[in-house]
C-alpha positions in Angstrom: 88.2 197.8 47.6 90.7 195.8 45.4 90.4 192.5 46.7 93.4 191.0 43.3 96.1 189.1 45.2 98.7 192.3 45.3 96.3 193.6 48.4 95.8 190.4 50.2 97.2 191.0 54.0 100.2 189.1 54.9 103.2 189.3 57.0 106.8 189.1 56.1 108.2 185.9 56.4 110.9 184.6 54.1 114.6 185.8 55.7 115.6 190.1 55.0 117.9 190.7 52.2 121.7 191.8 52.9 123.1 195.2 52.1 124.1 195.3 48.2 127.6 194.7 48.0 128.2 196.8 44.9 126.7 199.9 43.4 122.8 199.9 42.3 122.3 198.7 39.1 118.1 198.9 38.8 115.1 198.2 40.6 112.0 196.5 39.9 108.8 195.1 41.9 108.1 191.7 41.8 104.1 191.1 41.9 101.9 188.3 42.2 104.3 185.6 42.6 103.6 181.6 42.0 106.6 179.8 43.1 106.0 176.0 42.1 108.8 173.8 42.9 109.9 169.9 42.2 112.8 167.5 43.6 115.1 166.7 40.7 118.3 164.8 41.0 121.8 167.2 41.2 123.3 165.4 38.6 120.7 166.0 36.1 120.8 170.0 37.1 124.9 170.1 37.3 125.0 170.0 33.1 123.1 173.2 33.2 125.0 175.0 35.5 127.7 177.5 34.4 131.4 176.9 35.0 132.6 178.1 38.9 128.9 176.6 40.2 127.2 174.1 41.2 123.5 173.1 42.5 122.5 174.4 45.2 121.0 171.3 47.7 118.3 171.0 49.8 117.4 168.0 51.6 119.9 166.1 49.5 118.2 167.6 46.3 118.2 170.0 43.6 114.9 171.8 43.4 113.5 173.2 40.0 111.4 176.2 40.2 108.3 177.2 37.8 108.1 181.0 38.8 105.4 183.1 36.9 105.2 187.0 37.9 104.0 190.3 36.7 107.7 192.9 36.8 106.4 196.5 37.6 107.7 199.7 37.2 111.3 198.7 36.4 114.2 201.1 36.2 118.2 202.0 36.1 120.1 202.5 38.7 117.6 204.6 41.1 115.6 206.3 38.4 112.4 206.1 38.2 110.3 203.0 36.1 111.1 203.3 32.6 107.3 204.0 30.7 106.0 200.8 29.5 108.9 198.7 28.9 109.1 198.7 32.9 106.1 196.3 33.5 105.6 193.4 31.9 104.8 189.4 32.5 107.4 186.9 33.0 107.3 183.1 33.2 110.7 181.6 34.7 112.4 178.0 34.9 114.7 178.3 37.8 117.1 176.1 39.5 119.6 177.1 42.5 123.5 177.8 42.6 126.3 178.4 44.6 129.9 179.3 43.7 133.6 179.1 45.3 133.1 181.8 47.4 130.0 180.5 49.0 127.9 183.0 47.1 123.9 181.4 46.3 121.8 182.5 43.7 119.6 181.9 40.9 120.2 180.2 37.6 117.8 181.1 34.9 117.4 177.6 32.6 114.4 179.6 30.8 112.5 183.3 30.7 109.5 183.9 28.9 108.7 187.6 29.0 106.1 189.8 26.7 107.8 192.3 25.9 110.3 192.0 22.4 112.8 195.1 23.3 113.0 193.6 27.4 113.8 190.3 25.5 116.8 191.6 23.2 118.6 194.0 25.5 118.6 191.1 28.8 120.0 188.7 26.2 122.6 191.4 25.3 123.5 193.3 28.5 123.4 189.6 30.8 123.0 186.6 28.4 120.5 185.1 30.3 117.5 182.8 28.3 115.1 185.3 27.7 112.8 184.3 25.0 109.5 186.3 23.6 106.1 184.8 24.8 102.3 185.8 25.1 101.6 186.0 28.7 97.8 186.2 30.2 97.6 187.0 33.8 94.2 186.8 35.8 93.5 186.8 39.4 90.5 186.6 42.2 91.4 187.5 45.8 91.7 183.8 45.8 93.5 182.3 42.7 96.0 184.1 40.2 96.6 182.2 36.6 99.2 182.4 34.1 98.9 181.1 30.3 102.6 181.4 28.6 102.9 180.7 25.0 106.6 181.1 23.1 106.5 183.1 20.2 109.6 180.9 18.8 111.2 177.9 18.2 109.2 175.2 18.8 106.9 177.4 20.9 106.1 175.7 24.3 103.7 176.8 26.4 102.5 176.7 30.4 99.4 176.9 32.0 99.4 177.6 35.6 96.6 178.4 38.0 96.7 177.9 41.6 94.4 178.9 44.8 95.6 181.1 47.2 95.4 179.5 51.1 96.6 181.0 54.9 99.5 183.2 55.1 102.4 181.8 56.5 102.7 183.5 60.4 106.1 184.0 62.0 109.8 183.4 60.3 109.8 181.1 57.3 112.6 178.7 57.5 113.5 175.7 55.8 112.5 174.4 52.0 110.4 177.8 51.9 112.9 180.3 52.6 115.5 177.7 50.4 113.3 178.5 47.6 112.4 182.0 47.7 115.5 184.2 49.9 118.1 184.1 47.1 120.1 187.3 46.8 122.0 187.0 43.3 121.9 185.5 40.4 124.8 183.3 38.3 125.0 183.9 34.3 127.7 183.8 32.1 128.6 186.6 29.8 131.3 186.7 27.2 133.1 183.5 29.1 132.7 184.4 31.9 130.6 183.6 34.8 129.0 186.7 37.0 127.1 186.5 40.5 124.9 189.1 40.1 123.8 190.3 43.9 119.9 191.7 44.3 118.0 192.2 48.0 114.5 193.3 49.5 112.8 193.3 52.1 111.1 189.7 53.4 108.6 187.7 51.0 105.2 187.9 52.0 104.7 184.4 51.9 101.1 182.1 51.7 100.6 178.2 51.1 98.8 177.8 48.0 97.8 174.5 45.9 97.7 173.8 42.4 94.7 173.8 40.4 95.2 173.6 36.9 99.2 172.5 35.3 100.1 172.0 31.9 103.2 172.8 31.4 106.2 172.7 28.4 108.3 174.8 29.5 110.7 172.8 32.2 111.5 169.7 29.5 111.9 172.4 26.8 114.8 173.9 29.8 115.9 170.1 29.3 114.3 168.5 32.2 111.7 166.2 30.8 109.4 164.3 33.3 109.5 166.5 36.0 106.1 168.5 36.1 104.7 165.0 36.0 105.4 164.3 39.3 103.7 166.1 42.1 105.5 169.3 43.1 106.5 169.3 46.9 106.0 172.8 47.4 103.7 175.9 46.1 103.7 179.3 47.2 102.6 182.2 46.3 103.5 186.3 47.3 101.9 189.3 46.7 105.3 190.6 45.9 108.5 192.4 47.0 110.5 195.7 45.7 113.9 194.6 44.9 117.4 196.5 43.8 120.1 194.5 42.0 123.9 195.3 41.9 126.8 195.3 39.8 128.0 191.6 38.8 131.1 190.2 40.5 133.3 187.8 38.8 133.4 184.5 39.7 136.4 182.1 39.7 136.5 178.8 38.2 136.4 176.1 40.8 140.3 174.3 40.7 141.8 177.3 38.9 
């Protein structure tokens, strides 16, 4: 019996995505998630915003995510995974966002992905920061690490490893759900900033704690000093299939 972290029991726990509000875009599963998340300041998070958002607060805070993950079996639309290019290893910096219209999402300060033609058509089709790493993934029913290494620039890296502990029973709520239910994205493309809406079912959610950390990659994202702190919450999830949908526009706040 597989015992790697994608077949570990758990319930569903963080809240049910909504309906897409537009047509179907792609699909993708999400697998072996480490969610690893710090308390940072909203003024040093509003700078890296686009225009028509601003950080999303909890507790008073901005929260900055370190988000490792293997994608599988990505496609368009409702096709099918595309062969090869459709799984891959990505390492994310993430910080949270919400709009005029009350929409909340993601904002992508970095991705680190394996794979050079994934790399060059996100930067093209959606502008977000994808940038071409190695990626090493290993897991035990009990622990899952991540090495990242960027292939440019001035080539920061991350190592992550954390143990896997209980399941989370019942209805996530609070910081957990804050962190991991978010149903869109915010980008800007050709000057212009798009919330771009995604759902799936409820994370399969357990505790987990840190056991190895060295990582580049949230100071090169421009938030230096913040992995040197003790993160205030670590999670991890077997994973969740999830479908995105068309962007919508959003307005520029006082326009």
């Amino acid at each position: 019996m597989d015992e790697s972290p994608e077949h570990l029991p758990a319930r569903q726990v963080s809240a049910q995505g909504p309906p897409l509000p537009t047509r179907q875009l792609m699909n993708q599963w999400w697998r072996d998630v480490v969610f690893v998340h710090w308390r940072v300041d909203p003024v040093a998070v509003a700078p890296l915003l686009p225009p028509g958002v601003e950080p999303d607060l909890y507790d008073g805070s901005a929260w900055i995510g370190l988000v490792p993950f293997r994608m599988v079996d990505a496609g368009l639309g409702r096709r099918g995974p595309v062969p090869w290019l459709g799984t891959f290893s990505e390492t994310n910096v993430r910080t949270y966002s919400v709009d005029g219209a009350g929409r909340r999402g993601v904002v992508f300060l970095s991705l680190d992905c394996d794979r050079l033609a994934v790399v060059v058509a996100a930067v093209a089709a959606f502008a977000v920061p994808y940038r071409w790493a190695r990626i090493s993934y290993a897991a035990s029913s009990d622990r899952v690490r991540y090495e990242t290494e960027r292939r440019v620039g001035d080539r920061p890296g991350s190592v992550l490893e954390v143990g896997i502990r209980d399941r989370i029973e019942g209805a996530s709520s609070g910081l957990d759900s804050f962190v991991t239910a978010r149903f869109g994205l915010h980008t800007r493309v050709a000057g212009q900033t798009l919330w771009l809406p995604n759902t799936h079912d409820a994370w399969p959610l357990h505790r987990a704690e840190v056991l190895d950390l060295d990582d580049e990659l949230v100071a090169a994202a421009g938030l230096p000093g913040v992995v040197d702190t003790t993160p205030e919450s670590v999670l991890f999830s077997p994973g969740v299939r999830t479908v995105f949908g068309r962007p919508q526009r959003v307005a520029q706040r006082g326009g």
